[in-house]
C-alpha positions in Angstrom: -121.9 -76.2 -52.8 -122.0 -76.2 -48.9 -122.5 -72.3 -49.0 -125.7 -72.4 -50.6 -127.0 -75.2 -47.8 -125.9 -72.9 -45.1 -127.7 -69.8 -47.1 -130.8 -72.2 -46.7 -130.4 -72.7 -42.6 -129.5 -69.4 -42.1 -132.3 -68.3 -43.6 -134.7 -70.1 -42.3 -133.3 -70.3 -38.7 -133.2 -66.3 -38.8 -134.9 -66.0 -35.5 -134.2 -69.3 -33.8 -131.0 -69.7 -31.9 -128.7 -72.0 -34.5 -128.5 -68.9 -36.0 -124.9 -67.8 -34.5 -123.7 -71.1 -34.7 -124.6 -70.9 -38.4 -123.1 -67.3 -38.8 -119.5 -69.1 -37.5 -119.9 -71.9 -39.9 -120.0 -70.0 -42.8 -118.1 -66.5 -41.9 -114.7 -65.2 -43.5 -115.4 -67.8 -46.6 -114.7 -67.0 -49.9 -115.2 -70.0 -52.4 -114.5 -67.9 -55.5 -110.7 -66.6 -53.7 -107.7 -68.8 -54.5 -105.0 -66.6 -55.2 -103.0 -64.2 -53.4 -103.5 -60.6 -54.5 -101.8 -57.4 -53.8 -102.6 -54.0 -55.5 -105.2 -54.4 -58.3 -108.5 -54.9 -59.2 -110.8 -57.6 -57.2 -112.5 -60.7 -59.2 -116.3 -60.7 -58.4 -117.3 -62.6 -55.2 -113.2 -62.3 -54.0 -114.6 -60.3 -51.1 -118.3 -61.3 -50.1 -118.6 -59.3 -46.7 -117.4 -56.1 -48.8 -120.0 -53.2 -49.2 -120.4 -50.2 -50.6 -122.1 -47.5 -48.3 -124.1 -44.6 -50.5 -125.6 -41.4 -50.5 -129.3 -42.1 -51.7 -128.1 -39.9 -54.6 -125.8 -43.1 -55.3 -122.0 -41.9 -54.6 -120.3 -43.7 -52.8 -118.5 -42.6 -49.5 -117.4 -45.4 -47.3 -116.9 -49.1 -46.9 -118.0 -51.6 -44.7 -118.0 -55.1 -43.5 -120.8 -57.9 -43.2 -120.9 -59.1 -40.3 -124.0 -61.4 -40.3 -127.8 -61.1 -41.9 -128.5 -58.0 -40.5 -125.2 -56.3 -39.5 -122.3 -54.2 -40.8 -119.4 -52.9 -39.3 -117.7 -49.8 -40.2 -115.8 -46.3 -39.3 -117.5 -43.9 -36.7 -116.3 -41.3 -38.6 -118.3 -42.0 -41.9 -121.5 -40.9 -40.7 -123.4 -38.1 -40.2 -126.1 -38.0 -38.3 -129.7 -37.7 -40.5 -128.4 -38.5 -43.9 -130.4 -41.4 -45.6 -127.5 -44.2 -46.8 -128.1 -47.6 -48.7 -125.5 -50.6 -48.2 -124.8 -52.3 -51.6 -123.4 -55.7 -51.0 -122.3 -58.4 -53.8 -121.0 -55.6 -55.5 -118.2 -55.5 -58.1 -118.3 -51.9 -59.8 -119.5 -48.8 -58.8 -120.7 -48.1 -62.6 -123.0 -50.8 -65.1 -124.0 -53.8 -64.4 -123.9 -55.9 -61.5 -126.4 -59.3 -61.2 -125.0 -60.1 -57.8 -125.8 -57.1 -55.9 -128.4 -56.4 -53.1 -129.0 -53.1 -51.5 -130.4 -52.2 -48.2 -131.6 -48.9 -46.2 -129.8 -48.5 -43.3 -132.2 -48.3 -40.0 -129.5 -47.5 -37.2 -126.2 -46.5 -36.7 -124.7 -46.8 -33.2 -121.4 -45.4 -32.6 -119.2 -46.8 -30.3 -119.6 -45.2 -26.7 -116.3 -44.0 -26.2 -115.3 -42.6 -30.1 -113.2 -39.9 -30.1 -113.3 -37.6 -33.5 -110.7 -36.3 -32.4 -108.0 -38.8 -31.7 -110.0 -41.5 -33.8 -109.7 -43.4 -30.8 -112.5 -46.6 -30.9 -113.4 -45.1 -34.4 -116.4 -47.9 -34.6 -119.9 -48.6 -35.2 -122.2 -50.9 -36.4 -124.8 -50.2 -38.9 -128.3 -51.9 -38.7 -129.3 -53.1 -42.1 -133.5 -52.7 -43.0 -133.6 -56.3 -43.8 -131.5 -59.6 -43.3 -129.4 -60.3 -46.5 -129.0 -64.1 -47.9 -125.4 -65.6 -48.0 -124.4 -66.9 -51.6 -120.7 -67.0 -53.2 -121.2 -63.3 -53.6 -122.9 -61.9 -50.1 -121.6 -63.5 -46.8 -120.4 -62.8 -43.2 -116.3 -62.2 -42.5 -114.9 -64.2 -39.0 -114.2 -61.6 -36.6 -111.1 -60.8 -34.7 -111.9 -62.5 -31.0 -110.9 -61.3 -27.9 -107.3 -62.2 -27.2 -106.2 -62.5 -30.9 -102.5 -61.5 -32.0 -101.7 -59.7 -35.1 -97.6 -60.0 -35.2 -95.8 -57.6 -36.8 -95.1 -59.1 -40.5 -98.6 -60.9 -40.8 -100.1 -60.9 -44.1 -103.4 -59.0 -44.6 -105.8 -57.5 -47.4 -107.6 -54.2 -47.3 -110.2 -53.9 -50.0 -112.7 -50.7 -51.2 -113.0 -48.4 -54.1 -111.1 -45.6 -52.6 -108.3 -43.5 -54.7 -105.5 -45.0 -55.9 -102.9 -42.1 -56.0 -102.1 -40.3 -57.6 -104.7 -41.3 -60.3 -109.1 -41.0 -59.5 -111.1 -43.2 -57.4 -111.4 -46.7 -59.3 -115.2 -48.1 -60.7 -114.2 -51.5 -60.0 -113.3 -53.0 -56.2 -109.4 -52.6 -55.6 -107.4 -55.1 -53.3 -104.0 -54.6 -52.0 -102.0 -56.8 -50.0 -100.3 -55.1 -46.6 -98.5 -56.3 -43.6 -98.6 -55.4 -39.9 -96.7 -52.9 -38.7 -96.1 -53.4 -34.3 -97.6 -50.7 -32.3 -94.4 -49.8 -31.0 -92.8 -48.8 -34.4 -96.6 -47.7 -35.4 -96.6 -45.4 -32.6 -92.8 -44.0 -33.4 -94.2 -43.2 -37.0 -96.9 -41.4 -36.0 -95.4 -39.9 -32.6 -95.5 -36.3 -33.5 -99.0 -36.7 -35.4 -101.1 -38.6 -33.4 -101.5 -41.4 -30.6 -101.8 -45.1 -31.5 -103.7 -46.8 -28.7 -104.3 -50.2 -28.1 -107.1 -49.5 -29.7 -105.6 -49.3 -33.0 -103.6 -51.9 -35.4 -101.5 -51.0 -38.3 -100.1 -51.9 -41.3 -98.4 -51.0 -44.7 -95.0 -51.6 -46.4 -92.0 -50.2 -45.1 -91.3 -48.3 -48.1 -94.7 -47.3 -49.3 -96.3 -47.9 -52.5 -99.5 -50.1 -51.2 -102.0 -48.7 -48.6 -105.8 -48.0 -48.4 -106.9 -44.3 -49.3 -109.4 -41.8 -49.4 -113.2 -43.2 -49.6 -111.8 -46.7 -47.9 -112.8 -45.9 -44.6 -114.7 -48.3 -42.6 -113.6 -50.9 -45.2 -112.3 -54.1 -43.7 -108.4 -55.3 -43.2 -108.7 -59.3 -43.3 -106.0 -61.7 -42.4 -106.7 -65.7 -43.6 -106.4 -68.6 -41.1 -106.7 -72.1 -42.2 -110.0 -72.0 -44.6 -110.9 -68.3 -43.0 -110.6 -64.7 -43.3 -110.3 -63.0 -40.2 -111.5 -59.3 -40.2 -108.6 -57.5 -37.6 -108.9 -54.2 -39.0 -111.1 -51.7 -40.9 -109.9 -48.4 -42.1 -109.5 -45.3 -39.8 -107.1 -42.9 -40.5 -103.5 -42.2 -42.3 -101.1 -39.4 -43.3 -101.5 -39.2 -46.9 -101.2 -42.5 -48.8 -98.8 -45.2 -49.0 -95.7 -43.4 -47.9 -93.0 -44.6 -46.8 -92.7 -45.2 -43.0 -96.3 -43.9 -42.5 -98.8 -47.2 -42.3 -102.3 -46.8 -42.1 -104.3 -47.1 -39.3 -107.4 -49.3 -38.3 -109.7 -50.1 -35.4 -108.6 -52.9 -34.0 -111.6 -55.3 -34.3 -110.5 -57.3 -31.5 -111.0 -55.2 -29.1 -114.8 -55.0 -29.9 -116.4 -58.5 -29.3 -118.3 -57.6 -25.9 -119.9 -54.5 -27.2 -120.7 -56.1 -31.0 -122.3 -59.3 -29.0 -124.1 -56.7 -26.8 -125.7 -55.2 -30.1 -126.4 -57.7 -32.1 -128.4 -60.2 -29.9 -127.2 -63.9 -29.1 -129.6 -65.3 -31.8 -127.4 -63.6 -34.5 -123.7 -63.0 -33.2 -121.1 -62.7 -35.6 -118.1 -65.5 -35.9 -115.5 -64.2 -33.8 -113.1 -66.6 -34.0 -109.5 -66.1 -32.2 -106.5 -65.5 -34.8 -102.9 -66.4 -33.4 -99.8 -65.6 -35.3 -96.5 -67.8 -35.1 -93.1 -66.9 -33.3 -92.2 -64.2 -31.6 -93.0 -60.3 -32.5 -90.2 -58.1 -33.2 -92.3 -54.9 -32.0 -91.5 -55.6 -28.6 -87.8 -55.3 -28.6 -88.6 -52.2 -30.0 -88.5 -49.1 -27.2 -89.9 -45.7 -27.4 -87.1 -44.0 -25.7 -85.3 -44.7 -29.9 -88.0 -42.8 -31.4 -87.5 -39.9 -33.0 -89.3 -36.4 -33.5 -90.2 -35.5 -36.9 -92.3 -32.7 -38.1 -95.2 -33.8 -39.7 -98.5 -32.1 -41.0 -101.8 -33.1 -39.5 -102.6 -36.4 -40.3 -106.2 -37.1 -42.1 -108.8 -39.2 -42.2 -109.3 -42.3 -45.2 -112.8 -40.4 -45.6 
């Protein structure tokens, strides 16, 4: 399969300059995914830039996303500062066996200058693995959100992790569900007496509730496809609850983070940004704030 010669080039180009250009090539593919999914249980190597992030005890706390050999992106607010964590990747359940899987000690976590704990605002960082990992059908790179991408309001996208699924406990296996974006306008109207959505920020959920990520899915990514390619646009910040009605869940907006990811991870090894554009016209900006209304609300928390 093409994959594995791109595993070999990648490889052996890992400190030569082809190396981005062979990060793009093979990013947001995912030769074992031809279906559409929606609220159930992964097949194994559906997702290849998912992993797990773990205590050294081996619970699991966060997602994250592979970005290239050497990188992953996740949540600021998933780490805490002097706590040894491993990064599982190829990895289908959290309990028995799992042939695929490849683990790493993670060497650096840099936070996003301008995080705010408190607003979640630019709730970002990148997360150095020990090692570079090879690409297979089961471990590879997602496409990343470019600068100037447009996530419509209606777009299709998948959030994957092994976070609750209400009101029943945390799953073993790796759960997908299928969401769409919600506009920042009616985002921000949703959340308008709970918290600011910045442009910073990209939502997305049903309507009427029922499918959403959840507790222990932060950091894990939101992906959109576009022609043979998943584009990352979101990972998993923050929400009120879980798939309520009227109350999507919020992500970082990876889109907003090419400059500082390139600045990180060094021009021999950029990730594929690639630059996602949705068709027609976006409802969300018919929509005006002066219609929103003021409902009382409890805090809102984090998908942590």
């Amino acid at each position: 399969k093409i994959i594995y010669l791109a595993q070999v080039y990648c490889y052996l180009s890992h400190f030569s300059a082809h190396v981005s250009l062979c990060v793009f090539s093979v990013c947001g593919r995912a030769v074992l995914n031809n279906r559409i999914v929606g609220g159930q249980e992964a097949s194994l190597g559906d997702w290849p830039w998912q992993a797990s992030l773990q205590f050294d005890t081996g619970k699991y706390f966060c997602g994250a996303s592979l970005i290239n050999s050497e990188w992953l992106l996740s949540a600021a607010h998933c780490f805490i500062r002097n706590i040894p964590i491993t990064a599982v990747l190829g990895l289908q359940s959290l309990e028995g066996s799992n042939p695929n899987n490849v683990s790493r000690s993670i060497v650096e976590v840099i936070y996003h200058p301008n995080y705010n704990p408190i607003s979640y605002d630019n709730d970002v960082a990148l997360v150095k693995l020990s090692s570079p990992v090879p690409f297979n059908d089961f471990i590879g790179p997602v496409c990343l959100a470019a600068n100037g991408s447009t996530f419509l309001t209606g777009i299709e996208s998948w959030v994957t992790g092994w976070g609750k699924i209400v009101p029943l406990p945390s799953p073993k296996n790796l759960m997908e569900v299928k969401v769409s974006v919600v506009g920042n306008r009616q985002c921000g109207c949703d959340f308008k007496s709970l918290r600011k959505i910045t442009d910073n920020m990209i939502c997305a959920g049903l309507r009427e509730g029922g499918k959403d990520a959840c507790q222990g899915d932060s950091g894990s990514p939101m992906v959109s496809k576009q022609g043979s390619k998943w584009i990352q646009s979101g990972l998993v910040s923050f929400g009120q609850g879980c798939a309520r009605p009227k109350l999507p869940g919020v992500y970082a907006r990876v889109s907003q983070y090419q400059d500082w990811i390139s600045n990180y991870t060094g021009n021999d090894n950029l990730p594929g940004f690639v630059t996602f554009t949705s068709p027609g016209t976006d409802p969300d900006l018919e929509l005006l704030s002066l219609f929103c209304l003021f409902v009382g609300n409890p805090p809102p928390h984090t998908h942590l």
